[in-house]
N, C-alpha and C positions, 0 to 999 in steps of 0.2 A: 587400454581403456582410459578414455580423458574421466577427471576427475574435475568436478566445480564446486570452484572458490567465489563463487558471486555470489551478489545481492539479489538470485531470480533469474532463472529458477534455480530453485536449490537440489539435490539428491532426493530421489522421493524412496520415504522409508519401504522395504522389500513387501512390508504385508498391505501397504497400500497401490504398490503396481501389480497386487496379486486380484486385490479388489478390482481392480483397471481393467485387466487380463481374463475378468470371468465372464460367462457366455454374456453376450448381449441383451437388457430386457428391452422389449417393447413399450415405448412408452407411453401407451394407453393402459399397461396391464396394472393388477391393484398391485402387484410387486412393484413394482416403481413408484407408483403413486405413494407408499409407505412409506420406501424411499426415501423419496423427497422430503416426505413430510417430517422424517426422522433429521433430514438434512434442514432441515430451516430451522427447526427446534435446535439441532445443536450450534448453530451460527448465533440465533440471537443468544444463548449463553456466551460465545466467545464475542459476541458485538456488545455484549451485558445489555441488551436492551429486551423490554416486551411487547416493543412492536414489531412488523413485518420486515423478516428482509429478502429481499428476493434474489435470485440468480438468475442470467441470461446468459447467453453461450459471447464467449466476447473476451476481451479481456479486461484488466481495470479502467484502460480507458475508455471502453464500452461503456461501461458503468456510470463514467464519469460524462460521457457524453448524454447518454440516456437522462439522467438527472436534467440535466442543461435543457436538453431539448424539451424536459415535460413539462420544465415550469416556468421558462425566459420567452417574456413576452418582447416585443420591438421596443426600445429606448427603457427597459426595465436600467437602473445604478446598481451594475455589480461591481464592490470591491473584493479583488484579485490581490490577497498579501503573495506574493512572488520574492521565492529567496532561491531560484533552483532552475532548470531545465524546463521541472514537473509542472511549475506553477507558470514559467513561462507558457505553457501547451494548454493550461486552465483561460489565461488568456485571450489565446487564440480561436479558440472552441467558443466562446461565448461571443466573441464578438460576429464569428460565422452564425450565429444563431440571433444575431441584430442587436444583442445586449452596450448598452453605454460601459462601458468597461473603464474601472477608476485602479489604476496600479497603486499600490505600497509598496517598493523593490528598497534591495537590500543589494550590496556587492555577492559576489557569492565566498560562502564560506562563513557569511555573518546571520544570527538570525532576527527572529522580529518577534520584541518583544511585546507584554499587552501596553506597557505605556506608550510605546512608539504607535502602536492600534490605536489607542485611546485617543491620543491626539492628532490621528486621523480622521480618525469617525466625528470625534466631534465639529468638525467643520462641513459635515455632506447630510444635509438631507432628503429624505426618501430614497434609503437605499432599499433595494429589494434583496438583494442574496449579500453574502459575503465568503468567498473560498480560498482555502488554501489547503498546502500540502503539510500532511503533518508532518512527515520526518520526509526529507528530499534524500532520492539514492544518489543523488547524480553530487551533490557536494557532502551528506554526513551530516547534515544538522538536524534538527527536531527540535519542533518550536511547544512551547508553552500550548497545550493546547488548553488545557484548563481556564487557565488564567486568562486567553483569549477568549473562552465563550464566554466567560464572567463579563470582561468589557461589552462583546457584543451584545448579548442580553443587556445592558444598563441603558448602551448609546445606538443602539440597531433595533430597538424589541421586535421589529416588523417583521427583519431582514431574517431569511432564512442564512442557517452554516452549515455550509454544505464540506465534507472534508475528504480528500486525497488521504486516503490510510492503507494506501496498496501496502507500504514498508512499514508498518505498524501493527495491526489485527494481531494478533497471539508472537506480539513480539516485545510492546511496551506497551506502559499501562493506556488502557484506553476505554471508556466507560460513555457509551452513545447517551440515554436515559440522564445519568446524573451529569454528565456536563450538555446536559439539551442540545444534543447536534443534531438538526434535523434530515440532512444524508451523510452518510458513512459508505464510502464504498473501497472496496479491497477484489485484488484478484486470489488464485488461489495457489499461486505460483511460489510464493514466499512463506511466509508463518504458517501456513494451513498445509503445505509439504505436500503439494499435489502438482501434476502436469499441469500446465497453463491452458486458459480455454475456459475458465467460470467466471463473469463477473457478479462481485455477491453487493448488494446496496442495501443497507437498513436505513430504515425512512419512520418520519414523525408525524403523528397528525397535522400537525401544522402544515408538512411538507405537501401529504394527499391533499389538506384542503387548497392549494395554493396549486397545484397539481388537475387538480378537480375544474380550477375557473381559469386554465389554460387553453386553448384551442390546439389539437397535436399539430405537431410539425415535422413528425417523424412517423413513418410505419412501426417496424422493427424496435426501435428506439422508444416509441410509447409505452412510459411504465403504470400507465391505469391500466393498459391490458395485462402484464403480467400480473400486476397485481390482482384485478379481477379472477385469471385464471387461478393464480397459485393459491386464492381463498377458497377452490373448489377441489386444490390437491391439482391441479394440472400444470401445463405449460400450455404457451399457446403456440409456438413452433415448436417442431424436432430436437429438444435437449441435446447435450451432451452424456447420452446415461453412462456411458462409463468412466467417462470424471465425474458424475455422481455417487456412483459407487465405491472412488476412491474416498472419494468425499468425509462421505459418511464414517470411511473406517478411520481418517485422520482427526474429524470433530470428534468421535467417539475418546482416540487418543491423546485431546487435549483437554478434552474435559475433564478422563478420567487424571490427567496428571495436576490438572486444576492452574489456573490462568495466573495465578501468584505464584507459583512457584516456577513457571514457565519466562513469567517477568523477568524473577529474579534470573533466571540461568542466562535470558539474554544480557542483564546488566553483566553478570561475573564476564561472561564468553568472553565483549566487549573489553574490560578491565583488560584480560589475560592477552587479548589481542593487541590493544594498545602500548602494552607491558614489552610485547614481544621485538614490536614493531621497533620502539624505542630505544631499545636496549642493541638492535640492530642498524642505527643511523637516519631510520626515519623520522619525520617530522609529519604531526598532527596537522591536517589541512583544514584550517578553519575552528569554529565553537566544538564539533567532535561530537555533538549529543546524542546521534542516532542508536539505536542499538539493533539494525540492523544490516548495516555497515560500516565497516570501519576505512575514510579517506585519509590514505599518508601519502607524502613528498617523498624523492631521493633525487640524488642528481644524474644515478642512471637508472631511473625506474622503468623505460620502455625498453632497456637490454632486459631488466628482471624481468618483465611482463614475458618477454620475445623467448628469453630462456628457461622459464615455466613450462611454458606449453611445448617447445620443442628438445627439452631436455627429459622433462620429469610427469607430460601428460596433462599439467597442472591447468586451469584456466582461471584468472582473475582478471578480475574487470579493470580496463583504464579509463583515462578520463573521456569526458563528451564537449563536443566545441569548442568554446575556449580553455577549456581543463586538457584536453587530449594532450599524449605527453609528456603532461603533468602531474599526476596522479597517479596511485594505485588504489583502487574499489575491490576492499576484501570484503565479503560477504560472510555475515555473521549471524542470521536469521533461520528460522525452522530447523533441519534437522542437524546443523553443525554442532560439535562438539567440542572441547579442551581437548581431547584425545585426539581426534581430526586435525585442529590445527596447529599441532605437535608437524605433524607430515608435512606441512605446510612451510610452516618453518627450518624442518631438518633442507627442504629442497633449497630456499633463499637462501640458507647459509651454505648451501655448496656452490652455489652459484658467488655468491660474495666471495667466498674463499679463493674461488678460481681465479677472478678480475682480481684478487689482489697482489 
């Protein structure tokens, strides 16, 4: 049996692929429809917000596209802070959708802080959106998100913030409502410890009104319809119902362990993995702030990679682009453990032992 050590998807806990695994409802039936509505209520607690968040079948960059497409009019100024892969692809996507696209890049491994923002924004105006990723998988960083919407609320008031929180949502702290982000969107693959296949987006008045004086541009991708539908309990295509019903029993299990103490276990995980990594010859790639991955260096880290999965079943993630290679991407998000990456580490150190 392969065992995984990424950052997504993670192990889905047993009583959640049991949820997965049970008869199929129809999803017209008022069983689903309860469902659902059980499923939204417990998303916006873990999105900590009182507005709407919806789900589409898709994954987070579904999500992330749907947003784009509901609200980017032709020659709209969006700034794109880019410190990652993720945020390169935010980019991309927006300028496919006719957006004037204004980079803030960073090397990668570095992040962006609000005063490096601050003295961005203050040079541009009428900006209409401004996006970024909160914690990038692909280098390990995690940028201030707080402290960024504080700036852009000062020097953007107009400008929707829109946020990349697929590696975030019930990982680190993250509060939609009190830091006013008007999309949030997350898949369900990472923190929420379910199979891939949901994209969930919590959205702000602000956002539907802005939303609302758009012309669509997308079928599928139009989120006034979901949203329309899901204020009557429906969907307007063929859901995913049994990723819903996993759904439901993993929101139920994070609730009931409660979002601060869930925080916290990602910050320890993190520590002990850092700890481990270090204590073993590796080196920290980059700021390190994520706490849903942890990126470390070695000088033969594509043999450990190579001898993980064909010695010991193991699979960890390597680098992407110009990282590949370079990198090792341990995954430290949703269901992992101190106990778990105990195993983890007994394999790296037989493997080191060997090469020595």
């Amino acid at each position: 049996m392969t065992h995984l050590f990424t950052p997504g998807p993670v192990p889905v806990p047993p009583e959640v692929q049991e949820a997965c695994a049970r008869r199929v409802l129809y999803h017209h039936s008022q069983d689903f429809s309860e469902l659902s509505r059980n499923v939204w209520r417990g998303l916006q607690e873990v999105f900590c917000t009182t507005g709407p968040v919806l789900t589409l079948s898709g994954s987070g960059m579904t999500g992330i596209e749907a947003c784009i497409a509901s609200t980017v009019r032709r020659g709209d100024r969006v700034v794109v802070l880019q410190h990652g892969r993720f945020g390169a692809r935010l980019v991309t996507i927006n300028k496919l959708y006719g957006a004037h696209v204004i980079e803030l890049s960073v090397s990668l491994g570095e992040t962006i802080s609000p005063e490096l923002v601050q003295d961005r924004l203050k040079g541009i105006d009428g900006i209409s959106t401004v996006w970024l990723v909160h914690s990038e998988t692909s280098t390990g960083v995690a940028l201030d998100l707080a402290g960024i919407a504080s700036v852009v609320r000062e020097y953007a008031p107009h400008a929707l913030l829109m946020v990349d929180a697929v590696l975030t949502l019930a990982i680190q702290e993250l509060k939609t409502d009190e830091w006013h982000l008007d999309a949030v969107v997350a898949g369900i693959q990472k923190g929420l410890m379910c199979p891939p296949g949901i994209a969930c987006v919590a959205i702000s008045e602000k956002f539907i009104a802005r939303m609302s004086a758009c012309d669509p541009s997308s079928y599928t991708l139009d989120l006034r319809t979901v949203l329309d539908f899901q204020r009557r309990g429906l969907s307007p295509w063929t859901p995913p119902v049994s990723l819903m019903a996993g759904l439901d029993v993993s929101l139920t299990d994070i609730t009931n362990r409660g979002l601060h103490s869930i925080w916290q276990h990602h910050n320890e995980l993190v520590q002990f993995v850092q700890q481990q990594c270090m204590a073993r010859g590796f080196t920290q790639f980059g700021d390190g702030t994520s706490r849903g991955v942890v990126v470390v260096q070695h000088p033969e880290v594509s043999m450990i990679i190579h001898e993980l999965a064909e010695r010991h079943n193991i699979i960890v993630a390597g680098g992407q682009d110009t990282l590949k290679d370079k990198v090792m991407r341990i995954g430290t998000c949703g269901s992992y453990t101190i106990k778990k990456m105990t195993e983890l580490f007994a394999a790296i150190d037989s493997i080191l032992l060997k090469n020595t």
